[in-house]
C-alpha positions as CSV (number, residue, x, y, z in Angstrom):
1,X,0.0,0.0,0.0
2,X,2.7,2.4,0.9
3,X,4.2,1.6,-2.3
4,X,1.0,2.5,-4.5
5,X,1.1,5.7,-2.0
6,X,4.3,6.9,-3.1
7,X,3.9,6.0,-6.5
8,X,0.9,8.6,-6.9
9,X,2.2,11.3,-5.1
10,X,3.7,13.2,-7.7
11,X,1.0,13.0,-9.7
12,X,-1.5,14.4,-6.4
13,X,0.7,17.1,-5.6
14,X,0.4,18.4,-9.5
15,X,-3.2,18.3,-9.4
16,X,-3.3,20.2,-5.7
17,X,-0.3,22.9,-7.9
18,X,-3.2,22.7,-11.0
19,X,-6.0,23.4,-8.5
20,X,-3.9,26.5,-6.2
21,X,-3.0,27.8,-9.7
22,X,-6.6,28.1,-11.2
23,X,-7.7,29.4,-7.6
24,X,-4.9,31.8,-8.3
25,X,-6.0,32.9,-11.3
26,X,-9.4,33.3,-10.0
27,X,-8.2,35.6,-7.5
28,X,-6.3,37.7,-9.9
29,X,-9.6,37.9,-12.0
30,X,-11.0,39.7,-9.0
31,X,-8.3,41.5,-7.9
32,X,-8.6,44.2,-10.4
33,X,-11.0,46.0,-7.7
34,X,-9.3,44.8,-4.6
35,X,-5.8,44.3,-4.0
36,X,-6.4,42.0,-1.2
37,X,-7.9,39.4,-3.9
38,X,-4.8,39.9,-5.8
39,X,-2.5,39.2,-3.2
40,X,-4.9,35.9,-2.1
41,X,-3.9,35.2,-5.6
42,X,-0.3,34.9,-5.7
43,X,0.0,33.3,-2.6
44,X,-2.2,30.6,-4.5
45,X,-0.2,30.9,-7.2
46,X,3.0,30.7,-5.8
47,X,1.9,27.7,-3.5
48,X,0.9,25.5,-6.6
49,X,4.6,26.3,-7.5
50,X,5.7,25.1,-4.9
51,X,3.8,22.0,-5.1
52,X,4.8,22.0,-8.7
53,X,8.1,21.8,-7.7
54,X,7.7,19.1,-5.6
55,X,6.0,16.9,-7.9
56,X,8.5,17.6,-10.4
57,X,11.1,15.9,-8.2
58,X,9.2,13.0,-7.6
59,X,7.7,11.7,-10.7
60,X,8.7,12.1,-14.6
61,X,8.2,15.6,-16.1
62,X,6.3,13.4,-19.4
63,X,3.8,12.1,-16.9
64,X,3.8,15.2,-14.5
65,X,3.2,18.3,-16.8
66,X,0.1,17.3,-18.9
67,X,-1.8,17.1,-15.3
68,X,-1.5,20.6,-14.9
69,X,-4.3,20.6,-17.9
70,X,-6.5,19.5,-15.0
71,X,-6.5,23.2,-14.1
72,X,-8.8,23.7,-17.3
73,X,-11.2,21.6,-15.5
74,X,-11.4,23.9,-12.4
75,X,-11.0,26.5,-14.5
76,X,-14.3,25.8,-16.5
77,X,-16.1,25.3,-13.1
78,X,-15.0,28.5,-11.4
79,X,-16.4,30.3,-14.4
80,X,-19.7,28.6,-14.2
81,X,-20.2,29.3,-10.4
82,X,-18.3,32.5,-9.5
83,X,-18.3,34.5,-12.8
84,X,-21.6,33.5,-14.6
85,X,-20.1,32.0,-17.5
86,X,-22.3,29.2,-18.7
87,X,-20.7,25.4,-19.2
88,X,-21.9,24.9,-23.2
89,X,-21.3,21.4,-24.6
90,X,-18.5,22.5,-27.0
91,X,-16.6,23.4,-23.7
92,X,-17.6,20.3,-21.7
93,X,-16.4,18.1,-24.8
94,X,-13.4,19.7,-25.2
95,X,-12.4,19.5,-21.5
96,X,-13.6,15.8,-21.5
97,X,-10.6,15.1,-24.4
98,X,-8.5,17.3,-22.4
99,X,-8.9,14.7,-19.9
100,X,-9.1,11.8,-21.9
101,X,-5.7,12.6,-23.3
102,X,-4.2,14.3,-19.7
103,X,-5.1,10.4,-18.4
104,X,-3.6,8.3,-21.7
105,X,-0.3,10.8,-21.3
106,X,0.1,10.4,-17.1
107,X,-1.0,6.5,-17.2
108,X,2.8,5.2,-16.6
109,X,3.5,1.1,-15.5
């Protein structure tokens, strides 16, 4: 188990650095009319670099990077709850082969 553990963390900690760097974002999308959103955002931001980092040192950058497209994912829902932006199928479908291909490029034996 510890094993199977260890084997996935590089791959968890790039999906928390894709999910701190979309909240980032977020926050900077706000932060044009407050400065405290802004600065909420780069301490996101730089926290998913950290994690980045991290990740990077434990698992192959091949099987790493293409996770960080999971941020398109939290990306699309942010827009739909916080910013009114409506989830349309062409978006959804093109997220899902986001997805589809994130999952064929990090699946490593």
């Amino acid at each position: 188990m510890e094993k199977l553990n260890r084997r996935h963390t590089g791959k968890m900690l790039m999906i928390v650095s894709a999910f701190l760097t979309a909240t980032g974002q977020l926050f900077w999308k706000w932060g044009h009319a407050n400065l405290i959103y802004m600065a909420v955002g780069f301490l996101c931001y730089g926290a998913g670099a950290l994690f980045m980092i991290k990740a990077f040192a434990l698992e192959k950058l091949s099987v790493a990077y293409p996770l960080m497209c999971v941020s398109y994912i939290f990306a699309l829902v942010y827009g739909d709850l916080f910013l009114g932006e409506d989830i349309t199928l062409k978006k959804a479908a093109a997220v899902a082969l986001l997805g589809i291909g994130v999952t064929l490029t990090s699946y490593d034996k």
